[in-house]
ZABATI-313324 format. One record per residue (C-alpha): x, y, z; residue in three letters. Coordinates in steps of 0.25 Angstrom, whole numbers, padded with zeros to 4 digits, always signed. Each point is the difference from the previous one (the first is absolute). Layout:
# residues N
XYZAla;...
END
This chain:
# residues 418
-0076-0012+0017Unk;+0004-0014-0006Unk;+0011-0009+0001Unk;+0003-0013-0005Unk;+0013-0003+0007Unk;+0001-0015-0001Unk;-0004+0000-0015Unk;-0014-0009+0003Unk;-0009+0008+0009Unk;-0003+0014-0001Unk;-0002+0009+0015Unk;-0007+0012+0002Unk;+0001+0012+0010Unk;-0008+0011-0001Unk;+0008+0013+0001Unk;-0003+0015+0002Unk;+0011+0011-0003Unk;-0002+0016+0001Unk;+0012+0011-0002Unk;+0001+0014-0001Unk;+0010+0009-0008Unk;+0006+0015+0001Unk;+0009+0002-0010Unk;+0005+0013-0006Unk;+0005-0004-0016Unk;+0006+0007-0009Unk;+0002-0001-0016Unk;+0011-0001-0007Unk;-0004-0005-0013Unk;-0012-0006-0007Unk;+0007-0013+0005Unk;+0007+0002+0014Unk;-0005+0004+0013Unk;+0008+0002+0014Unk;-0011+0000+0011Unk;+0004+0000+0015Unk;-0010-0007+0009Unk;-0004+0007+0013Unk;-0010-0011+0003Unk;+0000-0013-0005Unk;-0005-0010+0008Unk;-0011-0013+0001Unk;-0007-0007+0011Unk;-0005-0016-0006Unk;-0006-0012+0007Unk;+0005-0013-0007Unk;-0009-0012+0005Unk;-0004+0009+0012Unk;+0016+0004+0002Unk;+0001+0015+0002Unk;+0012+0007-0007Unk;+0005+0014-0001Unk;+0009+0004-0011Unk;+0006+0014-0002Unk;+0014+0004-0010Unk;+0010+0002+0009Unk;+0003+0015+0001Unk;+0014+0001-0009Unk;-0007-0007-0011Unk;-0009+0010-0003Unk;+0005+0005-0011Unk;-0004-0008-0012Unk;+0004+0001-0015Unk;-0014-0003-0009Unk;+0003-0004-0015Unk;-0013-0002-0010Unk;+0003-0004-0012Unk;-0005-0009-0009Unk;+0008-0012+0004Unk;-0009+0002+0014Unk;+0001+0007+0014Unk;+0014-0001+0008Unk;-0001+0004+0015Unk;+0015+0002+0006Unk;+0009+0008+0010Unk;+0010+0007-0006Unk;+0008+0000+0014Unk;-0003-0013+0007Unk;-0005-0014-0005Unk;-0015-0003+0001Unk;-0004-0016+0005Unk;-0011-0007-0007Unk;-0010+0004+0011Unk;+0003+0016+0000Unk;-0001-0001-0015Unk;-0014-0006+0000Unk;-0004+0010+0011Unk;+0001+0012-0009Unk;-0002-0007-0014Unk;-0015+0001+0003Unk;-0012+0005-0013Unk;-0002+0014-0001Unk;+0013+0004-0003Unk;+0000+0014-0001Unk;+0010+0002-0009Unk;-0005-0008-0011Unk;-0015+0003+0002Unk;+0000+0011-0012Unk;+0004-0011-0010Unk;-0013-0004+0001Unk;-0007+0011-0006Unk;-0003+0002-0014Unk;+0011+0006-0013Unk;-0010+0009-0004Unk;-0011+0009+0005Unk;-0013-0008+0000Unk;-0013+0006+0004Unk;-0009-0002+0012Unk;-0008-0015-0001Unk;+0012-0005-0009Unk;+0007-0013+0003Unk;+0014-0004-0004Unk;+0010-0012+0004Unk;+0012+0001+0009Unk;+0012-0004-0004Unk;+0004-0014+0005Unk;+0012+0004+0006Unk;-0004+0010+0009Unk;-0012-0008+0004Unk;+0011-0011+0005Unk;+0006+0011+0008Unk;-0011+0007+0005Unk;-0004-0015+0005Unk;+0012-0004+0006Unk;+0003-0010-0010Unk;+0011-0004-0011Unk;-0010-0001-0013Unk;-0012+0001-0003Unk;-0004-0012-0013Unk;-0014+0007-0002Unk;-0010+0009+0006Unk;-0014+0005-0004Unk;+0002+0011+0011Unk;-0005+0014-0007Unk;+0001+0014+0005Unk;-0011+0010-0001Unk;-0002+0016+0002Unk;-0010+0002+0006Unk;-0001+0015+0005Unk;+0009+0012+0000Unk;-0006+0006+0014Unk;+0000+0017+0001Unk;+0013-0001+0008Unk;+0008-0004-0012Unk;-0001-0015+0005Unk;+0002-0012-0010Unk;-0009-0013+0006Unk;+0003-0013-0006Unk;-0005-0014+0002Unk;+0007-0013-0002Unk;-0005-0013-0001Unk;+0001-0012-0006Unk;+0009-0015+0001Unk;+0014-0003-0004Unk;+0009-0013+0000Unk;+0015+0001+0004Unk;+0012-0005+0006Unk;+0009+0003+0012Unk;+0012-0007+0003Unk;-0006-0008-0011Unk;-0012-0006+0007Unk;-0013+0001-0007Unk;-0010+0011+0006Unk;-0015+0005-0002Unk;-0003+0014+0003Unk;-0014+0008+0001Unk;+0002+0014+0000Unk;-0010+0013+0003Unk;+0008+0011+0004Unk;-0002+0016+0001Unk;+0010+0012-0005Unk;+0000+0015+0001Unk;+0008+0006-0007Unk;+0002+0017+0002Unk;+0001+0004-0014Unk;+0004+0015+0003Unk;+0012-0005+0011Unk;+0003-0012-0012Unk;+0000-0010+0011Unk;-0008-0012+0005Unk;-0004+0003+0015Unk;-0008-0013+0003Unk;-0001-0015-0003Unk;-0008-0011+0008Unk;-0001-0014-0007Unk;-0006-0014+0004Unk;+0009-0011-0005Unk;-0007-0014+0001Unk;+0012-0011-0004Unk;+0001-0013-0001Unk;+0014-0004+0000Unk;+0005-0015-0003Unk;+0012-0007+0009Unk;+0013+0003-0004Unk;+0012-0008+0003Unk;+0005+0011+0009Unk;-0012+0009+0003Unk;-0013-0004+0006Unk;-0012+0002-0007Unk;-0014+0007+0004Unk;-0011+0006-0001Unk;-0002+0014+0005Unk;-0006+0011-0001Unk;+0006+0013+0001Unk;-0005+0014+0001Unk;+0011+0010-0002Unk;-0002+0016+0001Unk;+0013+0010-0004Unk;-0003+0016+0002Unk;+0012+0009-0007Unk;+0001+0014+0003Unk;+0013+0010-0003Unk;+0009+0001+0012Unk;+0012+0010+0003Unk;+0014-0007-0002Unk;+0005-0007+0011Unk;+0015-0001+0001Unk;+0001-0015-0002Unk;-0005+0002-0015Unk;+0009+0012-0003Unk;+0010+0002-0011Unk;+0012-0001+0010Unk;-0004-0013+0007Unk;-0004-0007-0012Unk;+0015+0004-0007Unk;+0007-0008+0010Unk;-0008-0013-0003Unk;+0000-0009-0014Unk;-0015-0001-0004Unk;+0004-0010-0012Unk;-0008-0012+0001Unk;+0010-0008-0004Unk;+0001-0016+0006Unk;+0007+0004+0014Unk;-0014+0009+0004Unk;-0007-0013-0004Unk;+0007-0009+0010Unk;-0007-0005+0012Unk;+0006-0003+0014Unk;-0005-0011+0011Unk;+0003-0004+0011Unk;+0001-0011+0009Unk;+0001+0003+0015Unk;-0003-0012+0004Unk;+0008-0008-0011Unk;+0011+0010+0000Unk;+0002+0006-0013Unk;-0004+0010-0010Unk;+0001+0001-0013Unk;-0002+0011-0011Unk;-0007-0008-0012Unk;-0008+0002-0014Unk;-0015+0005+0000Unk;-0003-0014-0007Unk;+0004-0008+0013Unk;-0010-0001+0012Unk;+0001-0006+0013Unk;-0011-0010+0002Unk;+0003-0006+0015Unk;+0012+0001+0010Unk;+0003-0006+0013Unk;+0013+0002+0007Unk;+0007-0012-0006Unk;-0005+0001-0016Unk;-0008+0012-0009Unk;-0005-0005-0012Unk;+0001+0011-0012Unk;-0006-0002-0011Unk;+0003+0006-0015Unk;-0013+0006-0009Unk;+0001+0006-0014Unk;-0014+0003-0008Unk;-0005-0011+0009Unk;+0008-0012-0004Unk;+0007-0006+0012Unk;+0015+0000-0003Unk;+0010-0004+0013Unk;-0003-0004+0015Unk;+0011+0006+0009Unk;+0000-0006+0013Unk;+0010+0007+0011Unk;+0007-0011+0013Unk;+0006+0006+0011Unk;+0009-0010+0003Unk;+0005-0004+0013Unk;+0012+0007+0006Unk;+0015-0006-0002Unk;+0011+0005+0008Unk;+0006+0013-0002Unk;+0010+0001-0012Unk;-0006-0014-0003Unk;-0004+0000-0016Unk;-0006-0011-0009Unk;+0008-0002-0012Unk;-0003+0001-0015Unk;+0002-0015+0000Unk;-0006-0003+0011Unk;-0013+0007-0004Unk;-0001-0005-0012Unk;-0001-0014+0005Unk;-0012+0004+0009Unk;-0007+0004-0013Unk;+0002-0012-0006Unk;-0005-0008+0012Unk;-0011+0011+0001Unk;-0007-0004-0014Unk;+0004-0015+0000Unk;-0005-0007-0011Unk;-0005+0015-0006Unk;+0012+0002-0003Unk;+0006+0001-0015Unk;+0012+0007+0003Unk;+0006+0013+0005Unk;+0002+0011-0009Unk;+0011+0009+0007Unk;+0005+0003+0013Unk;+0005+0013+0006Unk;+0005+0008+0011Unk;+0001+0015+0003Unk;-0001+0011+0009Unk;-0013+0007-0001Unk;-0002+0016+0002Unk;-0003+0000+0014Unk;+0012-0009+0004Unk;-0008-0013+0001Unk;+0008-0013-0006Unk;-0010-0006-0011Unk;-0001-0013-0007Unk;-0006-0002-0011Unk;-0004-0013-0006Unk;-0010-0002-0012Unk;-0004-0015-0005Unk;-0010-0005-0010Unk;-0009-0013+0001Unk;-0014-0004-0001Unk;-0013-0001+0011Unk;-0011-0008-0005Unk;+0005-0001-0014Unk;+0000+0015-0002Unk;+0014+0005-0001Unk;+0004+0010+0012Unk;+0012+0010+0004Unk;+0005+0001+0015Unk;+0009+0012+0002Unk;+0005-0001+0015Unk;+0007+0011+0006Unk;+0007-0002+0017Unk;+0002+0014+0005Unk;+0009+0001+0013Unk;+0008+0011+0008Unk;+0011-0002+0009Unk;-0008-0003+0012Unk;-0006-0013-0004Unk;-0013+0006-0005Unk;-0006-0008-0013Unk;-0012+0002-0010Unk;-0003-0008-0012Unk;-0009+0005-0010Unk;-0004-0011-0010Unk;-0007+0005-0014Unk;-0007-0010-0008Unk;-0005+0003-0014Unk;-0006-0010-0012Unk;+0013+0000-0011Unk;-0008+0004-0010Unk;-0002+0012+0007Unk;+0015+0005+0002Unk;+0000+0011-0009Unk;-0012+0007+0004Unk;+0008-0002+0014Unk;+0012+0005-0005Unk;+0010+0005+0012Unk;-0011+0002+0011Unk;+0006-0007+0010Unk;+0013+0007-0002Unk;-0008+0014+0001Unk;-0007-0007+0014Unk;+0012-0006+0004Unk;+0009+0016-0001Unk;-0012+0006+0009Unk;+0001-0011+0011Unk;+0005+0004+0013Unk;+0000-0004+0016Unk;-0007+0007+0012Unk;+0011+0001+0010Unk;-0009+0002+0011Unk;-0011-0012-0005Unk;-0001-0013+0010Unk;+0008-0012-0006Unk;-0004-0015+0001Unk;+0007-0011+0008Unk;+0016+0002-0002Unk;+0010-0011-0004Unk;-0002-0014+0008Unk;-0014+0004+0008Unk;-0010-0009-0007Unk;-0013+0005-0006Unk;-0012-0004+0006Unk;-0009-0001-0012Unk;+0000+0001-0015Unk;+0000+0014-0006Unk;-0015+0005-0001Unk;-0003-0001-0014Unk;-0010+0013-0005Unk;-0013-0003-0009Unk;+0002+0002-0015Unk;-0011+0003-0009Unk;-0001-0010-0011Unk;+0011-0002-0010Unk;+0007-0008-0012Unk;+0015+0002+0007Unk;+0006-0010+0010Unk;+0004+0007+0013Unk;+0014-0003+0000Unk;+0006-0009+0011Unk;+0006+0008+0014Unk;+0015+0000+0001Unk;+0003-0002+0015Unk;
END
């Protein structure tokens, strides 16, 4: 695995990971699957730290959709974190491996190309750009058994990092059941630094046995009527949460948490790979009970914040968000190192004193690919009642707030309202 956190020198850890999966699925179109997991979990060692992984057990129900536009992993009764969805989204995927066989009949020792899509699925990735991978048939056994080799190189995106991947990989397919019973591959990929994803070079082997099963009551016509299998934008959310910081937020596939300490997480915002916001969340310390800052008031800290950055403020605004919490919202435009920037700050409170600010910063030029983000990540923010809180009103902080490494980019981490 490789990093590059401070944007100059680039750090290497070696890491190992190796999971098992038990999952009964079935089909209920060419393009959506419901599977329901009773094993899925990994053990890891990330510069020689062990880690155990599993899905927690009422989040084993997952809705699979494979159509062109890719691969999406969701639960259709609970919200998956970034972490429990790349625990399941793994290569292999059963449910997309028959795309990869030919359109027509071909005979034994013929080849054929898959199709690019269903490559990127079957690889874990978003696309695939090009590939010389070919398919061959290369025996029909007495049993009836289809054995089919692939091998070959492909380059393709995820997240919208470059990556290079070697393939050799086996199929059988049971041609009298009409259904693919085994697949084992060896995946070699080189995978280059993104600006919220590590890169690495790995090697991973990855072996999938299918074999009919009876029905199992979680899968059954009855239990699947009560639940919405649309992949519609709400399946697509994400949740994290900050115990130590305090909060959780429900949030946009395209947002990922790059560091956190228990006074500031740093999100940051990825499309196709172009870096489009930061978001940096402060938890604030205490003020009194039924003590609140005022719209005016915040807006002054904001111009003291960016100083000199500073063009000027856009609009100011108060509200009440959907879980009761007080919310102001002020959004300014300015420059940082002559390129033109947007600061959107937002101060959520509740009546007990307790105070978060969440600070997006994104290049102007950038503003209508960013559209209303922060509005969406705002309406899924929320406090954890239960979490520790920092030094109340009048207690004096010992030390400046922690400040998380960032993997390189162009955007100016905004200023901390205290």
């Amino acid at each position: 695995m490789r990093i590059n956190p401070d944007g100059r020198k680039v750090r290497h850890f070696p890491m190992a990971l190796t999971g098992q999966y038990v999952a009964v699925e079935r089909n209920l179109s060419p393009t959506t699957a419901i599977r329901f997991y009773k094993k899925a979990e990994t053990e890891s060692t990330a510069n020689e730290k062990p880690l155990k992984d599993s899905l927690p057990t009422v989040k084993r129900l997952i809705s699979v959709q494979t159509d062109t536009s890719g691969s999406i992993l969701s639960s259709p009764e609970y919200t998956l974190s970034r972490e429990e969805l790349e625990l399941i989204n793994v290569p292999g995927n059963p449910a997309v491996l028959g795309k990869l066989l030919p359109k027509e009949a071909i005979g034994t020792n013929k080849t054929w190309s898959p199709d690019s899509h269903a490559l990127a699925q079957c690889l874990g990735i978003d696309a695939v750009n090009s590939h010389e991978i070919t398919g061959v048939l290369t025996e029909v056994d007495s049993a009836g058994v289809a054995k089919i080799t692939f091998s070959g190189k492909a380059s393709g995106a995820i997240q919208g990092v470059a990556t290079e991947i070697g393939l050799k990989a086996r199929m059988n397919v049971d041609t009298k059941q009409k259904m693919i019973t085994w697949f084992a591959a060896s995946i070699e990929e080189e995978r280059a630094i993104g600006h919220a994803v590590p890169g690495f070079t790995v090697t991973a082997v990855v072996r999938t046995q299918i074999q009919p099963t009876q029905p199992i009551e979680q899968l059954s016509d009855a239990n699947l009527a009560k639940l919405d299998l649309e992949s519609g934008d709400g399946m697509k959310m994400l949740s994290f949460t900050g115990k130590e910081a305090g909060f959780r937020v429900l949030h946009g596939r395209q947002w990922f948490a790059l560091a956190e300490t228990a006074k500031q997480t740093v999100f940051r915002m990825v499309s196709d790979g172009e870096l489009l916001a930061q978001a940096n969340v402060n938890r604030l310390t205490n003020l009194k009970p039924g003590e609140q800052t005022t719209l005016e008031g915040f807006e002054a800290e904001v111009k003291k914040a960016l100083g000199e950055r500073l063009g000027q403020v856009i609009d100011a605004a108060q509200s009440i968000n959907s879980q009761g919490l007080r919310e102001l919202r002020v959004s300014a435009v300015g420059t940082a190192d002559g390129m033109p920037i947007t600061w959107i700050y937002y101060l959520v409170s509740d009546d007990q004193g307790h105070r978060y600010s969440t600070v997006f910063t994104f290049e102007t030029k950038l503003a209508e690919k960013f559209g209303q983000a922060d509005r969406s990540f705002m309406s899924g923010f929320d406090l954890i009642e239960d979490a520790q809180q920092p030094t109340s009103a009048g207690e004096q902080e010992e030390s400046e707030p922690e400040q998380p490494a960032l993997i390189q980019a162009r955007i100016e981490p905004a200023t901390t309202i205290r």
